[in-house]
C-alpha positions as CSV (number, residue, x, y, z in Angstrom):
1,X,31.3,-38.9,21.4
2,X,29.7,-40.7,18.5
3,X,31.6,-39.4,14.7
4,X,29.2,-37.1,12.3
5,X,27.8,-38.8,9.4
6,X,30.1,-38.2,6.5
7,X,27.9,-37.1,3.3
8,X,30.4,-37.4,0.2
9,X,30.0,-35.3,-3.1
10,X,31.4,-36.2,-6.5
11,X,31.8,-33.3,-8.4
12,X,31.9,-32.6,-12.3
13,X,32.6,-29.6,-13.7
14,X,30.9,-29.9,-16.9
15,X,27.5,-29.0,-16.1
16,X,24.6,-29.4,-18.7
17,X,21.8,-27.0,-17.6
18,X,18.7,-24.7,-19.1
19,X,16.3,-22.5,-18.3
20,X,12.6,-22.5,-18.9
21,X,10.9,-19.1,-19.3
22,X,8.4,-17.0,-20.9
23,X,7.4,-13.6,-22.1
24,X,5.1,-13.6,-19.2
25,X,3.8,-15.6,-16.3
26,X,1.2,-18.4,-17.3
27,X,2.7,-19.1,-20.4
28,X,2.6,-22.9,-19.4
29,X,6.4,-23.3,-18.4
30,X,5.6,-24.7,-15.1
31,X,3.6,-27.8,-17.0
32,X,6.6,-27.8,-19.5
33,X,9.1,-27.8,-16.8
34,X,7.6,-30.9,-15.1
35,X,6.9,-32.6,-18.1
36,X,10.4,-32.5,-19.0
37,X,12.1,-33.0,-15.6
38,X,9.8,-36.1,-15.8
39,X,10.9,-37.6,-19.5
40,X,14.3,-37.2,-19.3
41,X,14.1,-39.2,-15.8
42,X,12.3,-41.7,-17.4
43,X,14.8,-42.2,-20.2
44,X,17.6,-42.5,-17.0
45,X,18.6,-39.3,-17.0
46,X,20.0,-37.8,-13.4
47,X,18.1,-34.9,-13.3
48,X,18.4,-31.5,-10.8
49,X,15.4,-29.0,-10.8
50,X,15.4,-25.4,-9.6
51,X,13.1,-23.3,-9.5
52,X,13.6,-19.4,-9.5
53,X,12.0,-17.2,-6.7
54,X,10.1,-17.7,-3.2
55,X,7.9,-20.7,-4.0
56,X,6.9,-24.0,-2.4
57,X,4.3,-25.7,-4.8
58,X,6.3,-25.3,-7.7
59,X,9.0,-27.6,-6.3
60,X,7.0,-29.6,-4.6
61,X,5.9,-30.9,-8.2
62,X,9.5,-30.7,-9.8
63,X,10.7,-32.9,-7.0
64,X,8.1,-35.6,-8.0
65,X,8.5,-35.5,-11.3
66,X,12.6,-35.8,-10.9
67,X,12.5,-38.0,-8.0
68,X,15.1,-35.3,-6.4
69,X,15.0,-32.6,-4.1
70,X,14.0,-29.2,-6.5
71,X,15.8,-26.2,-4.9
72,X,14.9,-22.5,-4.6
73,X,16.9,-20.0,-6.3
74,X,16.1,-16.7,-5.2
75,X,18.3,-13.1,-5.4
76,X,15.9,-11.4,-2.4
77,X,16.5,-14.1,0.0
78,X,19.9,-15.6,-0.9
79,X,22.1,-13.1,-3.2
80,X,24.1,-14.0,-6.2
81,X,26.9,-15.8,-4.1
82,X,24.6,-17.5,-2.5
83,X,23.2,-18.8,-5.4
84,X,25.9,-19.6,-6.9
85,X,27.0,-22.1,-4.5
86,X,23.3,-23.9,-4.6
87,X,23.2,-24.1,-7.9
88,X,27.2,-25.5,-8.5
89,X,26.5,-27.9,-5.7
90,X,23.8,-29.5,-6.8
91,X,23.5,-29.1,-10.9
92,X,27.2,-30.6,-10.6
93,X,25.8,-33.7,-8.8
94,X,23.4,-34.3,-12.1
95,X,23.7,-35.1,-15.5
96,X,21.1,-32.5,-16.7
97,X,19.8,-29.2,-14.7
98,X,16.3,-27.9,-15.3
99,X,15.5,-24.1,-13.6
100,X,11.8,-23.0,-13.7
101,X,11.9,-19.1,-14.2
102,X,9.7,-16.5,-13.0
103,X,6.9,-14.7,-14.3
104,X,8.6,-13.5,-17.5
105,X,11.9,-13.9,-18.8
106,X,12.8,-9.9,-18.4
107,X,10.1,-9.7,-15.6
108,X,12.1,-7.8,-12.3
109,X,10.8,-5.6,-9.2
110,X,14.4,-3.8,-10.0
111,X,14.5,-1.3,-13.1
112,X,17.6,-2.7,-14.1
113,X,16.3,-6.4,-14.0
114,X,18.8,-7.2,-11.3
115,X,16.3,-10.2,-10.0
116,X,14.9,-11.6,-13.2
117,X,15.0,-14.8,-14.5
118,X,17.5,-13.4,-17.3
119,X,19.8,-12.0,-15.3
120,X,20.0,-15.9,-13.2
121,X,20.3,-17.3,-16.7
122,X,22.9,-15.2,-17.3
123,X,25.0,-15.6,-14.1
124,X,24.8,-19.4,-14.4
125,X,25.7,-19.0,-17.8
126,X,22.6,-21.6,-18.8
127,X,20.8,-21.2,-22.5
128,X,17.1,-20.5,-22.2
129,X,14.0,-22.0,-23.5
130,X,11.4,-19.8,-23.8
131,X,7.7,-21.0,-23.2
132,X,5.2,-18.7,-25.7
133,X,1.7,-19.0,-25.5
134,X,0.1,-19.1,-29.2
135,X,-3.1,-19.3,-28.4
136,X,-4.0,-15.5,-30.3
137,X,-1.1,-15.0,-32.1
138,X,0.4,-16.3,-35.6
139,X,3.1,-13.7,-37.2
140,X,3.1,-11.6,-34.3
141,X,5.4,-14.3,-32.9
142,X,8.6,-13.1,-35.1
143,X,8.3,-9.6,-34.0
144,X,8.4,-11.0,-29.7
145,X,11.3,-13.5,-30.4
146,X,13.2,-10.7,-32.1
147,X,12.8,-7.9,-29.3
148,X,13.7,-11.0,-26.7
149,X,16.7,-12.1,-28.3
150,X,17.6,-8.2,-29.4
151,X,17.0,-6.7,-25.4
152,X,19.9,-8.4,-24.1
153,X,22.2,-10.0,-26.7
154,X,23.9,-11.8,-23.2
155,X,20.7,-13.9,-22.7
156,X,21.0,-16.9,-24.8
157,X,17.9,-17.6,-26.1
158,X,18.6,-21.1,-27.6
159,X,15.1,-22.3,-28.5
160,X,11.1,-21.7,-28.3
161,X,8.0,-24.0,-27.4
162,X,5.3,-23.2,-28.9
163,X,2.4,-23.9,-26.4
164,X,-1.4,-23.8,-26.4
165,X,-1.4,-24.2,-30.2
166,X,-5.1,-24.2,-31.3
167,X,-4.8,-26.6,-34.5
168,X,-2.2,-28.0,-37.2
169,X,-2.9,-24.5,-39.3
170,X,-1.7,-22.6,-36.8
171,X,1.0,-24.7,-36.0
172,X,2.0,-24.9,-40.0
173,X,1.9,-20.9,-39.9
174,X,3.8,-20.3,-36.8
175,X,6.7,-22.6,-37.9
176,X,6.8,-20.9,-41.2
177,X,6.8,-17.3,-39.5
178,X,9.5,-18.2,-36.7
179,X,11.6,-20.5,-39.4
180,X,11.4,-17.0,-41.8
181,X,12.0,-14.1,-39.6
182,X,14.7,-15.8,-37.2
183,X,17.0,-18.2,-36.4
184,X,15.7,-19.2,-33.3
185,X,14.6,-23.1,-33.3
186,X,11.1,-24.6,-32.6
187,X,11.8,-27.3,-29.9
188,X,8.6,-27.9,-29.2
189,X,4.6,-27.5,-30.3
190,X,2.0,-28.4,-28.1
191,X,-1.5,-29.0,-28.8
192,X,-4.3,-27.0,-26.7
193,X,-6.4,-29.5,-25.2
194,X,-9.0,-30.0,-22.5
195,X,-6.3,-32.4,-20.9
196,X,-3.7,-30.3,-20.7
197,X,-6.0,-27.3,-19.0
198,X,-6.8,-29.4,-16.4
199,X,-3.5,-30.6,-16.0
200,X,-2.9,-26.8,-15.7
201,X,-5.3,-26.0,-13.3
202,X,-3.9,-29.0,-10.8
203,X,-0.6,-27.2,-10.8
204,X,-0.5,-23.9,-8.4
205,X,-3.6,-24.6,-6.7
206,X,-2.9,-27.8,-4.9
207,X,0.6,-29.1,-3.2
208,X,1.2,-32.6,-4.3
209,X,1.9,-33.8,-1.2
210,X,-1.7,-33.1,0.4
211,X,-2.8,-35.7,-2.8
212,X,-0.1,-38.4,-3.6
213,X,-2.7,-39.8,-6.4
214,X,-1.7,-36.6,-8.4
215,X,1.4,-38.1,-9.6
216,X,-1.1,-39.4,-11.9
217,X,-1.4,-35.5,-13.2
218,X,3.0,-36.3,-13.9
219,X,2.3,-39.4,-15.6
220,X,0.0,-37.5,-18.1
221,X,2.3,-34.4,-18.5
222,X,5.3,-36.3,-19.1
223,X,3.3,-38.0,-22.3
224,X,1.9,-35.1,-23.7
225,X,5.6,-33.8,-23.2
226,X,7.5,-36.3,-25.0
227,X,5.1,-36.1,-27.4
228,X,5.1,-32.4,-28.4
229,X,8.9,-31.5,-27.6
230,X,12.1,-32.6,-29.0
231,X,13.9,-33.6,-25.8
232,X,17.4,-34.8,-27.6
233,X,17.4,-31.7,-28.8
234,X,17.4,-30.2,-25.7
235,X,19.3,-32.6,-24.2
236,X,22.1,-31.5,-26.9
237,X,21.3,-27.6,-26.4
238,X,22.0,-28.4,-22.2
239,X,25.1,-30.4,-22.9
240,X,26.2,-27.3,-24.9
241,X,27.0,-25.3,-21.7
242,X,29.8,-23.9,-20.5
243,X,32.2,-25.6,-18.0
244,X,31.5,-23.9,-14.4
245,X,33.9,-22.5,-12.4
246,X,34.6,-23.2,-8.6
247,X,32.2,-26.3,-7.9
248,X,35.0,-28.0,-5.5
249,X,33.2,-28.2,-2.0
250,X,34.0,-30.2,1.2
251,X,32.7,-33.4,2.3
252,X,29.5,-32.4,4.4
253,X,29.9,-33.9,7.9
254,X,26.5,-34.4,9.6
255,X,27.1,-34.0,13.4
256,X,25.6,-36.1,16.4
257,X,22.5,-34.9,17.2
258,X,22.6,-33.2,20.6
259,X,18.7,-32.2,20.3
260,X,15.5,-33.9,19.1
261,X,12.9,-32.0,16.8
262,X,9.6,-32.5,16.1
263,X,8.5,-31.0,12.7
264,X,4.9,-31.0,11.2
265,X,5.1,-32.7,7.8
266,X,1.8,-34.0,7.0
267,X,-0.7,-32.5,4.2
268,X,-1.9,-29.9,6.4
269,X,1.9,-28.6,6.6
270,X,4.4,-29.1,3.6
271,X,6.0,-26.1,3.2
272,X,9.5,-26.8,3.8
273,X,12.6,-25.8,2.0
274,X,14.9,-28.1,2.2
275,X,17.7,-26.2,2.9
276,X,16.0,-24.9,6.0
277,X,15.8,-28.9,7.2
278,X,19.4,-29.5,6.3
279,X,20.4,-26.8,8.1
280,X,18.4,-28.4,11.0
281,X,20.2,-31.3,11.1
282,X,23.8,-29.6,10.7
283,X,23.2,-27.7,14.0
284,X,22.8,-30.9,15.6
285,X,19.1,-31.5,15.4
286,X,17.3,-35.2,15.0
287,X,14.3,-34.1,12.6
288,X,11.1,-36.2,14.3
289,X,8.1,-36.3,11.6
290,X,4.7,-35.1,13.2
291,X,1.3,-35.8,12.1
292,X,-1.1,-33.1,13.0
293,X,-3.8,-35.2,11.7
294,X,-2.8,-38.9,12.5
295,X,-0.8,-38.8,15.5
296,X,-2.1,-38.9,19.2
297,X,0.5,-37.5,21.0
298,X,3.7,-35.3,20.2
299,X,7.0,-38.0,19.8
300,X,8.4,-39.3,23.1
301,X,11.4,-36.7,24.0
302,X,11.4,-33.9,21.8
303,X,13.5,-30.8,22.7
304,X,11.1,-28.7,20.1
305,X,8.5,-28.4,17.8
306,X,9.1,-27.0,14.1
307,X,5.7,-25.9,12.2
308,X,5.8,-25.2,8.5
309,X,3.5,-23.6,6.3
310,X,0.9,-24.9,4.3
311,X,-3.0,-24.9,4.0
312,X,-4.3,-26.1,7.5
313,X,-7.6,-24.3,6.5
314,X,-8.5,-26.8,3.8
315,X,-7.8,-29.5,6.4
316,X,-9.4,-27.5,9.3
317,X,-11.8,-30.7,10.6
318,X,-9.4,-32.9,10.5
319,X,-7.1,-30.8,12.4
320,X,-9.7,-29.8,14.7
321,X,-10.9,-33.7,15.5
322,X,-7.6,-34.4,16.7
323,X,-8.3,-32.7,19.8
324,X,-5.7,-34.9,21.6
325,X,-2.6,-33.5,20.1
326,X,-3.5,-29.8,20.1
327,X,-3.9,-30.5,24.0
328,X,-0.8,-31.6,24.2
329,X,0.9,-29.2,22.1
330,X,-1.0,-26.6,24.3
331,X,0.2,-28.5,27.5
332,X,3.7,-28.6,26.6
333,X,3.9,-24.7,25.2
334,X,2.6,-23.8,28.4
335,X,5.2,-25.8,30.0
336,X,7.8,-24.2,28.1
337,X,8.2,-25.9,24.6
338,X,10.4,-24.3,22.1
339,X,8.1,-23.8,18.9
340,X,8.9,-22.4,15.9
341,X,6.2,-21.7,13.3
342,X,5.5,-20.1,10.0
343,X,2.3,-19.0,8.5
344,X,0.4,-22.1,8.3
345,X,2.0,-22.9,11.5
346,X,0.8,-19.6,13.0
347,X,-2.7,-20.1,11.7
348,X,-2.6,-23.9,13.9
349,X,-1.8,-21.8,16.9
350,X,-4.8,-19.5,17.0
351,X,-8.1,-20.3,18.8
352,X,-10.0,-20.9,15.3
353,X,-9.8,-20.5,11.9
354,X,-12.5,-19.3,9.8
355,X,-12.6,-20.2,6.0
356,X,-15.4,-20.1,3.7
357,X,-18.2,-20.4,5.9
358,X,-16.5,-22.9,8.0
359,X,-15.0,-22.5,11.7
360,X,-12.8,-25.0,13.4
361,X,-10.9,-24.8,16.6
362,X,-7.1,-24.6,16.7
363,X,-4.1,-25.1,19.1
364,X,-5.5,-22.3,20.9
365,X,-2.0,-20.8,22.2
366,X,-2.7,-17.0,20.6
367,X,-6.0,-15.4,22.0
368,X,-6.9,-14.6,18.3
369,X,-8.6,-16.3,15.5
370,X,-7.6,-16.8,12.0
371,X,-10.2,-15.7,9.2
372,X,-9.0,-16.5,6.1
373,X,-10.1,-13.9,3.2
374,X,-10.7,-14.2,-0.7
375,X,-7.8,-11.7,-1.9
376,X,-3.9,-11.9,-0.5
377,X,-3.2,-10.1,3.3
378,X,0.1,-10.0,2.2
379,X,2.1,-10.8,-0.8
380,X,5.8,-10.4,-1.2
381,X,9.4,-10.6,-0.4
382,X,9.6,-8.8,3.2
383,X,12.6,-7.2,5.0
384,X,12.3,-7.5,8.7
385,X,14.6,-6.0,11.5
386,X,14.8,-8.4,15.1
387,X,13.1,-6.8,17.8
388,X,15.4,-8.8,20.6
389,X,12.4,-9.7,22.0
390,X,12.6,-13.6,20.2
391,X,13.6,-16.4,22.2
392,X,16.6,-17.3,20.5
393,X,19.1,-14.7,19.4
394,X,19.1,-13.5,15.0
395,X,22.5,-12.1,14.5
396,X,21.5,-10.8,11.2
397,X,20.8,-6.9,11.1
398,X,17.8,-7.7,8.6
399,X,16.4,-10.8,7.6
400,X,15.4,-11.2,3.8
401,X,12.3,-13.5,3.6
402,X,8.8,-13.7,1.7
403,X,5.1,-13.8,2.6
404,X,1.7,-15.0,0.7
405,X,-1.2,-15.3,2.7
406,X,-4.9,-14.9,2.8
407,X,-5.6,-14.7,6.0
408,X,-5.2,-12.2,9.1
409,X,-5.6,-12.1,13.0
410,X,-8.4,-11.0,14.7
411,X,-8.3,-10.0,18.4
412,X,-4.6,-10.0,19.1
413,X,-3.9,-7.5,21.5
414,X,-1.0,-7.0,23.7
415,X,1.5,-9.6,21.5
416,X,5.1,-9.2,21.7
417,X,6.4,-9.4,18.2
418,X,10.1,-10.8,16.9
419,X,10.5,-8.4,14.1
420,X,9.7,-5.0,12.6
421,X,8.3,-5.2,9.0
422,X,10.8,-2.7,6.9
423,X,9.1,-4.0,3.7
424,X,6.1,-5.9,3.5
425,X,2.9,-7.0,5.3
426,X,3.5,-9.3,8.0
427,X,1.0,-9.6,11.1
428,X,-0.4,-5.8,11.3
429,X,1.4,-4.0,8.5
430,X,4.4,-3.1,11.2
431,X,5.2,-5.8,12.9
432,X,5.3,-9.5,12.5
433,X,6.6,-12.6,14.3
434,X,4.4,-13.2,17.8
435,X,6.6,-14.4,21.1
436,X,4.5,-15.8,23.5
437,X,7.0,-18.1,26.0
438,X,9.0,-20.3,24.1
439,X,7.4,-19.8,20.9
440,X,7.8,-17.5,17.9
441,X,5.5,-18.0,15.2
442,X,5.0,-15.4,11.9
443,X,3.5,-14.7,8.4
444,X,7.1,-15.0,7.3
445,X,9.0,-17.5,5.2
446,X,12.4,-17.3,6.1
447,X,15.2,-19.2,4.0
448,X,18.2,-20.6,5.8
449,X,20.6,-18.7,3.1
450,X,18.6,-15.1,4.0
451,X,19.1,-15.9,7.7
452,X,21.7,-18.3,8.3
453,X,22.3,-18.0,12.3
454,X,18.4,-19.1,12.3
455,X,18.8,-23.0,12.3
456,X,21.8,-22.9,15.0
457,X,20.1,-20.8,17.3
458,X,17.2,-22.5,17.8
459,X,18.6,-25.2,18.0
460,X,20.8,-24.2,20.8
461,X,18.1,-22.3,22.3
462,X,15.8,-26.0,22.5
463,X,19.3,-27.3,23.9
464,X,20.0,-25.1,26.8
465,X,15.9,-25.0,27.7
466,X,16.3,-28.7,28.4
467,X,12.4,-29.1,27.7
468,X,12.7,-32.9,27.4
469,X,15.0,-34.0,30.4
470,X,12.4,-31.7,33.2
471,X,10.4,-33.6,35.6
472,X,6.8,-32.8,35.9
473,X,5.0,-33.6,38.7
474,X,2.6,-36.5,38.0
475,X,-0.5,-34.9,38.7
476,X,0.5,-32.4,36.0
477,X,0.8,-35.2,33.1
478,X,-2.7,-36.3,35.0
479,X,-4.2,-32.7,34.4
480,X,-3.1,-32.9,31.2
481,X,-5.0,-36.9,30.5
482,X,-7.8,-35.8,32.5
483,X,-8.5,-32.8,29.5
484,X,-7.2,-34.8,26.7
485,X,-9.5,-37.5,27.9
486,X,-12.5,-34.7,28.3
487,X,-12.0,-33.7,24.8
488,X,-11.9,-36.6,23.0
489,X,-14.1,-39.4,25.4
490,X,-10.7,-41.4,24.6
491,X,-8.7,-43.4,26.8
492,X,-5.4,-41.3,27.1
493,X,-2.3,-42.5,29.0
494,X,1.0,-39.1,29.2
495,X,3.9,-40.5,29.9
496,X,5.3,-40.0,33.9
């Protein structure tokens, strides 16, 4: 048997790190968190992003801008220990650690503020950099910095960008107010400008990877950036961290892979978090990149099919013109394919989707169609309980994960569903997770840390079904060309 790939990690224990927040959400500290993550990589900085909470866009754009893998860090789905561990391994492989809070900086479903981004700044021991929006305020600013930095004297609130500041008056006044009420230092004052609220508006709305040309957007943002904010500064204030505890960890050994996956990464589908992929690949699988838009066919071999979330309604013609591959993909569920899918994912296995007027046809697996509405279905961290009635085994009691979408199923009758929903929305407001064959496919984001027996037993699962080594009979692959060829007037050739 071929030797797992050995994945070394050089460790350091001193750890410069901060943490971006607010006094509340849209204070502009997801623009400010890019733009830095960006500068400092430009002036050859090594530079880790997290960000704090359920989210996929956000990272999506603090990978770009670092040119490294951003990383989720959320107490719901992964617990402080949990946490912990993320954050040590990878801050301690950088030279600077940037985490994007949530919402604001005491913001917390929990009275006691157990999940909010102060308590995480606190058990990282990290200073904080507090994004305020100016825009309608001049002296009112000393009497918020002072009830921040007075709330929790543990929180160390090291410094303040000023943001959306309307004109160098305002900015004069502000600096005068905040330079004679506290000691808290201006890091940062950044112009309002038509630029930067389109910049804005890119951010949240669209994933990055559905538009590579917006790393244009970074480009701009990292200007206006190093412009307005004092970054040596900040670099000092990061450096200024405490030494962490317990970062030693063990050289990763990838193993051989004893299964092959196909996974949907294309612009239709990018929701992915990374430890979800790595966790993939440590149970043994080979991670085959699918194109639902580009590709033909599903890749020679695969033992199962991975779908992430995403926005396939955006995309819905192009997913629907590909008629070829969602014949296939039909074909081989039928036939016994293991398929995992999440949101997005469960969207591409209805009959249609219906979005703003539009309707397009779909995998066509579920008898039920996707109708995607102008306000959330569900929005939230979820707590589900296993049914037993999934394909592969959960060992977990509950499984900790999160939901946002707009749409919901119409016509599903007689599903079998994978979970109960203790907390949450999910398919129905009771149960989520549909089971048809070999597939599961839900409204929920799970996170390998929330449910960690998830990655090996599918993986096993797509092992012991053996779906790549059966033998069809030929007039089945010929069925299978013969509608493929129906569909799309092409000239299709399955394998026999």
């Amino acid at each position: 048997m071929m030797s797992g790939k050995v994945i070394p990690i050089n460790l350091k224990r001193k750890v410069p790190r901060f943490v971006v927040s607010a006094a509340h959400k849209s204070s502009g500290k997801t623009v400010v968190s890019i733009g830095l993550a960006a500068a400092m990589t430009a002036k050859d900085y090594s530079v880790q992003t997290f960000k704090k909470g359920p989210d996929y866009i956000d990272p999506m754009w603090l990978s770009a801008a670092a040119g490294k893998e951003c990383r989720n860090l959320d107490y719901h789905m992964l617990g402080w220990e949990n946490i912990s561990s993320v954050f040590k391994k990878h801050a301690a492989r950088a030279d600077i650690s940037i985490v994007e809070g949530s919402k604001g900086l005491y913001d917390a479903v929990e009275l006691d503020g157990e999940g909010s981004t102060a308590t995480l700044a606190r058990y990282i021991d990290a200073p904080v950099i507090l994004v305020i929006d100016v825009s309608r305020i001049t002296r009112g600013i000393a009497p918020l910095l002072l009830g921040y930095r007075m709330f929790d004297k543990n929180v160390n609130i090291a410094g303040v960008i000023l943001n959306k500041i309307g004109n160098s008056r305002q900015e004069s006044k502000l600096r005068k107010v905040v330079e004679h009420y506290t000691d808290i230092e201006i890091l940062g004052c950044i112009r309002k400008t038509s630029d930067m609220s389109v910049l804005e508006r890119h951010l949240g709305l669209v994933p990055i990877k559905e538009d590579y040309s917006l790393k244009q957007t970074i480009n701009d943002i990292q200007m206006h950036i190093s412009y307005s904010v004092d970054l040596d500064r900040i670099v000092n204030i990061a450096s200024r961290a405490p030494a962490l505890k317990g970062i030693d960890f063990p050289r990763e050994v990838i193993p051989p892979a004893r299964v092959k996956l196909g996974v949907m990464m294309d612009s239709a589908f990018t929701f992915y978090y990374p430890e979800n992929l790595e966790a993939l690949r440590m149970a043994g699988a080979e991670l085959v990149p699918v194109d639902a838009l580009g590709d033909a066919n599903l890749p020679e071999g695969i033992d199962g099919l991975y779908i992430g979330g995403g926005f396939p309604e955006v995309l819905m013609k192009k997913l629907e013109k590909n008629s070829s591959l969602r014949a296939e993909i039909r074909f081989s569920i039928e036939n016994g394919l293991p398929v995992y899918a999440e949101c997005g994912g469960l969207i591409y296995l209805a009959r249609t989707v219906s979005w703003n007027g539009r309707k397009a046809e779909m995998v066509g697996i579920f008898d039920c169609d996707a109708v995607i509405g102008k306000k959330p279905k569900g929005h939230g961290y979820m707590t589900l309980e296993p049914t037993g009635k999934s394909p592969w085994r959960f060992g977990s009691a509950q499984i900790r994960a999160h939901e946002f979408h707009y749409s919901k199923l119409v016509g599903l009758r007689n599903a079998k569903f994978a979970y109960r929903v203790i907390r949450g929305t999910g398919i129905d407001g009771k149960n989520d997770g549909i089971v048809y064959k070999n597939v599961l496919a839900s409204y929920a984001h799970l996170h390998y840390l929330g449910c960690p027996d998830w990655a090996e037993s599918f993986v096993s699962f797509a092992e012991n079904i053996g779906y790549s080594s059966r033998e069809y009979r030929k007039d089945s692959y010929g069925k299978l060309a013969k509608l493929i060829n129906q569909q799309t007037g092409g000239d299709y050739y399955a394998n026999t």
